[in-house]
C-alpha atoms as an extended CHARMM CRD file, in Angstrom:
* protein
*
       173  EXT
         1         1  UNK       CA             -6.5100000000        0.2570000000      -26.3610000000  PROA      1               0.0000000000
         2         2  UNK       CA             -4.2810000000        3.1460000000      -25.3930000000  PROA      2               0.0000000000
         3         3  UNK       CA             -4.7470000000        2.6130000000      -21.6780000000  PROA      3               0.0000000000
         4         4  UNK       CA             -4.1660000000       -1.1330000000      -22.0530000000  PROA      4               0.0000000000
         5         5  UNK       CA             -0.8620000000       -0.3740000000      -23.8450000000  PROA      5               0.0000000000
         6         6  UNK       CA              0.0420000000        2.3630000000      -20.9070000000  PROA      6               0.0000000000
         7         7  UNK       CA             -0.5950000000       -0.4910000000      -18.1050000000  PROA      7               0.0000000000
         8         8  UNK       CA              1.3220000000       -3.6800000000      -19.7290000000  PROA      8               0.0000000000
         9         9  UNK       CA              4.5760000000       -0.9220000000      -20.1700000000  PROA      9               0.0000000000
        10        10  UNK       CA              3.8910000000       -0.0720000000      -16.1380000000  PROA      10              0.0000000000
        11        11  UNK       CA              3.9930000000       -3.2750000000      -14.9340000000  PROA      11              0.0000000000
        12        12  UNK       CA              6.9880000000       -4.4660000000      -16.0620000000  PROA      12              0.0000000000
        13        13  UNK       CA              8.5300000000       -1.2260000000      -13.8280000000  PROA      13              0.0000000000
        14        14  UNK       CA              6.6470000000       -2.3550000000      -10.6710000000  PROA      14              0.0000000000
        15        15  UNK       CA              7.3230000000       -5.8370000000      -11.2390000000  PROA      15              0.0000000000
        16        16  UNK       CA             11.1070000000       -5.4160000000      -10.9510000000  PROA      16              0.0000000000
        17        17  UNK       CA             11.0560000000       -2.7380000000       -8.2040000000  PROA      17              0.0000000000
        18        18  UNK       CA              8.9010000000       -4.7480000000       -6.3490000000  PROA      18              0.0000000000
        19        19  UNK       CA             10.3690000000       -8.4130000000       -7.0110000000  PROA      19              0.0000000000
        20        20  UNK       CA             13.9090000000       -7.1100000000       -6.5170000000  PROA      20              0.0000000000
        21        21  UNK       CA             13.4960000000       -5.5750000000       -2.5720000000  PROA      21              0.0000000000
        22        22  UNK       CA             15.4320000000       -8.1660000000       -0.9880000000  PROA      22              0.0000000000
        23        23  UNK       CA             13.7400000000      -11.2860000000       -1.5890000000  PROA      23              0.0000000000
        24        24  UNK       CA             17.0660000000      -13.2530000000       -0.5680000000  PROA      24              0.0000000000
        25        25  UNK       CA             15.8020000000      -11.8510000000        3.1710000000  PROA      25              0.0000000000
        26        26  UNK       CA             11.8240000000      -12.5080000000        2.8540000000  PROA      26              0.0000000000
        27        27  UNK       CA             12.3800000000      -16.0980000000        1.6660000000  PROA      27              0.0000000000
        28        28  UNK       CA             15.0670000000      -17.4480000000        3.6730000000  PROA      28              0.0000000000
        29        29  UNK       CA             13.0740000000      -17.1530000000        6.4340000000  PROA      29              0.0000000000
        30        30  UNK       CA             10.8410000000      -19.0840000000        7.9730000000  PROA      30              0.0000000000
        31        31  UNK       CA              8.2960000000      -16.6270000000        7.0290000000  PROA      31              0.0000000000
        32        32  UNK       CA              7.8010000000      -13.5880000000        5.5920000000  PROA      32              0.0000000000
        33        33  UNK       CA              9.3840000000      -10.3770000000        7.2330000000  PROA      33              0.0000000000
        34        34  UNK       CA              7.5350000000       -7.6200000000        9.2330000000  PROA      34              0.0000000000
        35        35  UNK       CA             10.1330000000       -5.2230000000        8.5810000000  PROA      35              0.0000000000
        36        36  UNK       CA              9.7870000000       -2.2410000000        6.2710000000  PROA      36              0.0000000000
        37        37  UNK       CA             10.8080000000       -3.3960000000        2.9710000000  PROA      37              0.0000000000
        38        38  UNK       CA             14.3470000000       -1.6800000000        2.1140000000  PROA      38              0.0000000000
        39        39  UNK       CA             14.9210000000       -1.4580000000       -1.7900000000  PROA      39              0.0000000000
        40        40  UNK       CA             17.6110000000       -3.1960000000       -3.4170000000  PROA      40              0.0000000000
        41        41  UNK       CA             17.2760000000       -3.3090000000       -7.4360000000  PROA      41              0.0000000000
        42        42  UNK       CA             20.5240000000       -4.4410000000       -8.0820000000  PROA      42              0.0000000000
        43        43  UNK       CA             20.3650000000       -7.8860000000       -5.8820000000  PROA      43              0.0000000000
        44        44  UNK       CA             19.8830000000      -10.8110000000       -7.7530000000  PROA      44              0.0000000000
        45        45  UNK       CA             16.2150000000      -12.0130000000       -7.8360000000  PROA      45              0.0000000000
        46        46  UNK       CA             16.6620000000      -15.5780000000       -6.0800000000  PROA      46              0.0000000000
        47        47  UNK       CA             14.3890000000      -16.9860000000       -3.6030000000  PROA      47              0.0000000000
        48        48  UNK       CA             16.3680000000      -19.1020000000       -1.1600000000  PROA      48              0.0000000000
        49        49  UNK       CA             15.1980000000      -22.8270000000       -1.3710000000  PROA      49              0.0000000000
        50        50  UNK       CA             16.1240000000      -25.9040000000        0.6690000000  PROA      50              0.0000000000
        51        51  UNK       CA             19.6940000000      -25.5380000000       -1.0800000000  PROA      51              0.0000000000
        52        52  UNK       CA             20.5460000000      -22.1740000000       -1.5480000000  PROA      52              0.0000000000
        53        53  UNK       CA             23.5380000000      -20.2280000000        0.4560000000  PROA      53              0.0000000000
        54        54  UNK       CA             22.0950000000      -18.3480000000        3.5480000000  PROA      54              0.0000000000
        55        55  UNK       CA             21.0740000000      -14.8050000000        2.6990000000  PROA      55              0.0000000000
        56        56  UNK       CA             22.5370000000      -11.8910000000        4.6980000000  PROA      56              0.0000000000
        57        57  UNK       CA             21.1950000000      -10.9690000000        8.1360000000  PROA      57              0.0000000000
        58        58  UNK       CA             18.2570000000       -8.8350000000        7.8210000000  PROA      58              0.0000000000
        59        59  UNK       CA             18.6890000000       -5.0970000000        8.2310000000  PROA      59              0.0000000000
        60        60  UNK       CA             18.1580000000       -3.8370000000       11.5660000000  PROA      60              0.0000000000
        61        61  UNK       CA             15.5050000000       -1.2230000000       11.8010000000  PROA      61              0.0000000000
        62        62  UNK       CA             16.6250000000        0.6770000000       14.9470000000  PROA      62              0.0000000000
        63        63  UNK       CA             16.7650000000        4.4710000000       15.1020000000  PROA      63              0.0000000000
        64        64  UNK       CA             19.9740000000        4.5590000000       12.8860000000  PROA      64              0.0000000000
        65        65  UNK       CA             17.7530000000        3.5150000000       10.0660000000  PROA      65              0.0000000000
        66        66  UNK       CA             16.4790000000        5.6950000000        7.4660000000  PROA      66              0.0000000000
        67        67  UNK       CA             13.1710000000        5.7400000000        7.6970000000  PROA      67              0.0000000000
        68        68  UNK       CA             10.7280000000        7.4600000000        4.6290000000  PROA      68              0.0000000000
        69        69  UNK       CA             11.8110000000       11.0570000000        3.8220000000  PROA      69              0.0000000000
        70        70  UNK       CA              8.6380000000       13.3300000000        4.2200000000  PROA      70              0.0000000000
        71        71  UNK       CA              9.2840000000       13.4880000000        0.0700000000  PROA      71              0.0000000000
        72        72  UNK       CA              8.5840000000        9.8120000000        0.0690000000  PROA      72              0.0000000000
        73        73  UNK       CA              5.7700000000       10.2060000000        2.1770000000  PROA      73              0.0000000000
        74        74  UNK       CA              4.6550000000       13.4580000000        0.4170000000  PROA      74              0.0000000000
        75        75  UNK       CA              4.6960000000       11.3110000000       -3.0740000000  PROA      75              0.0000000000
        76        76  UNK       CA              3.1550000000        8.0310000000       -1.4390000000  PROA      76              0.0000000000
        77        77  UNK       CA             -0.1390000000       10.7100000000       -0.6170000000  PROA      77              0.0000000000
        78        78  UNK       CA             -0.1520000000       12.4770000000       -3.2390000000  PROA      78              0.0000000000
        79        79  UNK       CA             -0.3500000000        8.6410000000       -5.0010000000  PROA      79              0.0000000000
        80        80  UNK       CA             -3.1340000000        7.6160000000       -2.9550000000  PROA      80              0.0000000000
        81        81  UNK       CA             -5.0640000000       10.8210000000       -3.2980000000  PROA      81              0.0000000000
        82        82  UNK       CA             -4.6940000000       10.2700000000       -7.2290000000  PROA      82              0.0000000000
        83        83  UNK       CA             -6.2540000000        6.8700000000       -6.6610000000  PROA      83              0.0000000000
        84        84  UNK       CA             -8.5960000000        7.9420000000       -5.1760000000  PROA      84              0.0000000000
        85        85  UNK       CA             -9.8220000000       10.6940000000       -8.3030000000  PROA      85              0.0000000000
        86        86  UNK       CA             -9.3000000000        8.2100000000      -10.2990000000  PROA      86              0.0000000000
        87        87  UNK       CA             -9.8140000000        4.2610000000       -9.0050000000  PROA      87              0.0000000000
        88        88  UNK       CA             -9.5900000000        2.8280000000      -12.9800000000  PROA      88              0.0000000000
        89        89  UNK       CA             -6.2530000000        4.6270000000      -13.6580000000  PROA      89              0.0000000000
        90        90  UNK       CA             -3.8880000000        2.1170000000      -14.4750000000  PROA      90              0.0000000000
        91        91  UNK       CA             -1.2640000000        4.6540000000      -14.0040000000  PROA      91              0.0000000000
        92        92  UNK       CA             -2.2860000000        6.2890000000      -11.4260000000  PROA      92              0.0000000000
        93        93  UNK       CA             -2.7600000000        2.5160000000       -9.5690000000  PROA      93              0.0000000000
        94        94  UNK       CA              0.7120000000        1.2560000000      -10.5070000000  PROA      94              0.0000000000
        95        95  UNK       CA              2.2020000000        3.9800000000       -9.4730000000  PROA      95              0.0000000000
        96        96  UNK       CA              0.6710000000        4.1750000000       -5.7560000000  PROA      96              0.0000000000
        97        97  UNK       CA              1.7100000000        0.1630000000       -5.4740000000  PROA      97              0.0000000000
        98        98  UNK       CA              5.2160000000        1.2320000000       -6.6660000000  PROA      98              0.0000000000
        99        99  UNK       CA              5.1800000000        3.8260000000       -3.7180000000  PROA      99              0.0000000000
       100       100  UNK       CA              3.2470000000        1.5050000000       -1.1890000000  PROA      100             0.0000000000
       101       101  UNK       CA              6.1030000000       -1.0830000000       -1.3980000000  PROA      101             0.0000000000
       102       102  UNK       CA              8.8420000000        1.4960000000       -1.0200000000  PROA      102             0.0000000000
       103       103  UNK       CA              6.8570000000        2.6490000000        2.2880000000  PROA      103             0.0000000000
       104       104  UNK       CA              5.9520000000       -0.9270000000        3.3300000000  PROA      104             0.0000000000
       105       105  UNK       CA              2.3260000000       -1.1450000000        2.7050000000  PROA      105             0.0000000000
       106       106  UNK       CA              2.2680000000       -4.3110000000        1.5080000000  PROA      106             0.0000000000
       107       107  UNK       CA             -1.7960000000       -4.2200000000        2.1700000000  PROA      107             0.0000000000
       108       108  UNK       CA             -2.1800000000       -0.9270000000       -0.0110000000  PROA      108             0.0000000000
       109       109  UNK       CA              0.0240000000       -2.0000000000       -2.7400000000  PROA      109             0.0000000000
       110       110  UNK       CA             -1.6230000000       -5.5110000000       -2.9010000000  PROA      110             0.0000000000
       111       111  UNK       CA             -4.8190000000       -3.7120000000       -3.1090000000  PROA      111             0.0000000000
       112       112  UNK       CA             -3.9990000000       -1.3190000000       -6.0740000000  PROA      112             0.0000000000
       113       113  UNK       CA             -2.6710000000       -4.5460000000       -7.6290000000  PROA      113             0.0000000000
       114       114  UNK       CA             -5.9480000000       -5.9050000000       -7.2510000000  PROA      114             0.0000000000
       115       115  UNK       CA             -7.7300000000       -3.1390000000       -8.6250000000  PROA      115             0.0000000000
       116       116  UNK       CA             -5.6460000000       -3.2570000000      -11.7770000000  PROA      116             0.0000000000
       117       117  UNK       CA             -6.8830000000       -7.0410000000      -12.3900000000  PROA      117             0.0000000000
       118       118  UNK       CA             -9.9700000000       -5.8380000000      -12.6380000000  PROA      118             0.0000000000
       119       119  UNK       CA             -9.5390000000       -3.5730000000      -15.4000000000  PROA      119             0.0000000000
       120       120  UNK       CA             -7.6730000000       -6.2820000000      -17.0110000000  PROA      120             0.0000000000
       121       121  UNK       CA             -7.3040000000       -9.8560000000      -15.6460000000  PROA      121             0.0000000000
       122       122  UNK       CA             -4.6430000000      -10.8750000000      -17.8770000000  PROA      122             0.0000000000
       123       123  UNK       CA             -1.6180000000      -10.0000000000      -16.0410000000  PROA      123             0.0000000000
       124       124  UNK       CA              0.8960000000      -12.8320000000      -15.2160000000  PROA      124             0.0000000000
       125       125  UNK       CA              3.3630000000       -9.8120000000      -13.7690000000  PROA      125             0.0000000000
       126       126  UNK       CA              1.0300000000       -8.7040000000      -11.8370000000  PROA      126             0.0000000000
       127       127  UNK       CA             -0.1320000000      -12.3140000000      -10.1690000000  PROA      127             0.0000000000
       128       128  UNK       CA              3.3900000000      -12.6910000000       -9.4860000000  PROA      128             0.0000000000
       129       129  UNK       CA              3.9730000000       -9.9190000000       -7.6800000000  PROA      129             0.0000000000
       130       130  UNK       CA              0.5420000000      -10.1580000000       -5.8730000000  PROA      130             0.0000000000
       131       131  UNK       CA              1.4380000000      -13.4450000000       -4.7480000000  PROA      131             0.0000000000
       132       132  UNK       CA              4.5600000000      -12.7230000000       -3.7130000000  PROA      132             0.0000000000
       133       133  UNK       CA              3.1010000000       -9.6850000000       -1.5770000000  PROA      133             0.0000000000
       134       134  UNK       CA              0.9570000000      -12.2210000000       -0.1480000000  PROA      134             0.0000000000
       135       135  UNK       CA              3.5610000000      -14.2850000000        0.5730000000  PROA      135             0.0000000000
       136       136  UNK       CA              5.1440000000      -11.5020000000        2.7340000000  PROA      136             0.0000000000
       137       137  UNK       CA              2.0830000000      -10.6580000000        4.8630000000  PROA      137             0.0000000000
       138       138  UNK       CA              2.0320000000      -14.8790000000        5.3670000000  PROA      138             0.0000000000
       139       139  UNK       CA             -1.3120000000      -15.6610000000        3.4020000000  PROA      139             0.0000000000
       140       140  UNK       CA             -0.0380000000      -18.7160000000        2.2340000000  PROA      140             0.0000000000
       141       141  UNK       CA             -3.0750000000      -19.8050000000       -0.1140000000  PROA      141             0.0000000000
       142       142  UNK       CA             -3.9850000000      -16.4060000000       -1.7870000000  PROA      142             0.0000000000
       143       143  UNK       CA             -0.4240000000      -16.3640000000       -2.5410000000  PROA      143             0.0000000000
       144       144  UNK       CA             -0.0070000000      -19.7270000000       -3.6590000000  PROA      144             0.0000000000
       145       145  UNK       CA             -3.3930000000      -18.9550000000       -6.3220000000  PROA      145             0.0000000000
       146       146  UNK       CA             -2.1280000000      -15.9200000000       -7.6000000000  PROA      146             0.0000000000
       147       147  UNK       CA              1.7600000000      -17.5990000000       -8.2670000000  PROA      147             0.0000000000
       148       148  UNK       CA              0.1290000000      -21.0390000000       -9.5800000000  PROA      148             0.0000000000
       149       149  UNK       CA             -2.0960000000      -18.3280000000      -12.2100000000  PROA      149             0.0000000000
       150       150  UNK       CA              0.9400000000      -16.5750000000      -13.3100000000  PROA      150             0.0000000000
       151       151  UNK       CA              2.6270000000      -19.6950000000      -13.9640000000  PROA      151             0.0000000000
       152       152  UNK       CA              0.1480000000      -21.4940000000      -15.6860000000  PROA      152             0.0000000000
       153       153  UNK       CA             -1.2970000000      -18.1870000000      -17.5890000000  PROA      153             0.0000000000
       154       154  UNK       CA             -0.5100000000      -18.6840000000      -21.7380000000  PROA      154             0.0000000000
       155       155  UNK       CA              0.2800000000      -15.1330000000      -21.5140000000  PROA      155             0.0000000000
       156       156  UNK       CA              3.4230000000      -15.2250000000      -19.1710000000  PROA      156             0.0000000000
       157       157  UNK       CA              6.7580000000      -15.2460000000      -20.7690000000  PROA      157             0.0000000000
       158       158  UNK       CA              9.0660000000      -17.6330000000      -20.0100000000  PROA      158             0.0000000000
       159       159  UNK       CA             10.5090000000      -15.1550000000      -17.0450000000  PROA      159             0.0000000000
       160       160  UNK       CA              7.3040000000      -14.6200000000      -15.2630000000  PROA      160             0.0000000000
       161       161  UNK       CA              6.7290000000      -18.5180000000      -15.3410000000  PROA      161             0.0000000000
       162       162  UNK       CA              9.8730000000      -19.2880000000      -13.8780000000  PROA      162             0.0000000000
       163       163  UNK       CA              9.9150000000      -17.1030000000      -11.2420000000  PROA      163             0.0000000000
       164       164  UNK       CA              6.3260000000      -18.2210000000      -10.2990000000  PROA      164             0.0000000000
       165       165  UNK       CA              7.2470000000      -22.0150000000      -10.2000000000  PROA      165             0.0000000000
       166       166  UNK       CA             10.4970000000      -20.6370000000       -7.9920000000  PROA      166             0.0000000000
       167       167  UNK       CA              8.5380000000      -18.7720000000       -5.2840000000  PROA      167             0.0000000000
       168       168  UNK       CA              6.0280000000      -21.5230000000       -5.7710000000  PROA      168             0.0000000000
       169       169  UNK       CA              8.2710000000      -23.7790000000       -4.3240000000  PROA      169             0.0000000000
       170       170  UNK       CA              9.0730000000      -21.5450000000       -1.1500000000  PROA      170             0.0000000000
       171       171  UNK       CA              5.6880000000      -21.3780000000       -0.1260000000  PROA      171             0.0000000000
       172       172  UNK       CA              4.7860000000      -25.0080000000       -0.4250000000  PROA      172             0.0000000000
       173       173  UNK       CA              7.6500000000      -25.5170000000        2.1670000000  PROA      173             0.0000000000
């Protein structure tokens, strides 16, 4: 019970860092960036649709841009490694996807995602944010599953459910 309780208070963390990183940029494209994801937790979490105002220009990732500190990439290691001790750590999972999206591996953090629906499958968050990771890397359908779960899941709250039906609607376009 204890580590069930520890998980549903993580995801709610990774959820927001990892549905705030400039989703204004990712879904007024055409498709989902390539570029390194740059954080932004204070931008409003509002996938451009058919209607919305253009979103700034993406960020140009040239050699004036900051690129991972060798703390970041110190802690993103040190994540995996801990992952890899311990593969059924919620903690220990969360907190590697946390750092995966902060480095821009979309693949490792969708995969520690992943791993933490198997420990426990009901997780709206964490469908969200899996399918909006998918999303990203341009795998339309898994994304489309995993946002049409967390939608329709009678565990999401009202929050999770409308921001599935949103993104929902950018990748049916």
């Amino acid at each position: 019970m204890k580590r069930h309780d520890t998980m549903r208070a993580l995801v709610p963390a990774l959820l927001s860092m990892c549905i705030l990183f400039d989703f204004n940029e990712s879904f007024a494209q055409s498709g989902p960036t390539s570029a390194p994801i740059a954080p932004s937790l204070t931008a409003p979490v509002s996938p451009a649709g058919p209607s919305a105002a253009p979103a700034p220009a993406a960020p140009s990732h040239d050699a004036t841009t900051s690129l991972p500190s060798d703390e970041q990439r110190g802690a993103y290691e040190k994540a995996f490694q801990e992952t890899l001790g311990k593969p059924s750590d919620p903690e220990a999972l969360a907190k590697f996807a946390e750092l995966a999206v902060g480095m821009g591996d979309i693949e490792g953090a969708i995969s520690a995602l992943e791993r933490l629906l198997l420990i426990d499958a009901d997780q709206p968050e964490v469908k969200l944010e899996l399918g909006v990771l998918y999303y990203r890397l341009g795998a339309t359908e898994p994304a489309r599953a995993y946002l049409e779960a967390a939608r329709t899941s009678p565990s999401s709250s009202s929050e999770t459910k409308a921001r599935a039906e949103t993104f929902l609607l950018s990748v049916k376009q």
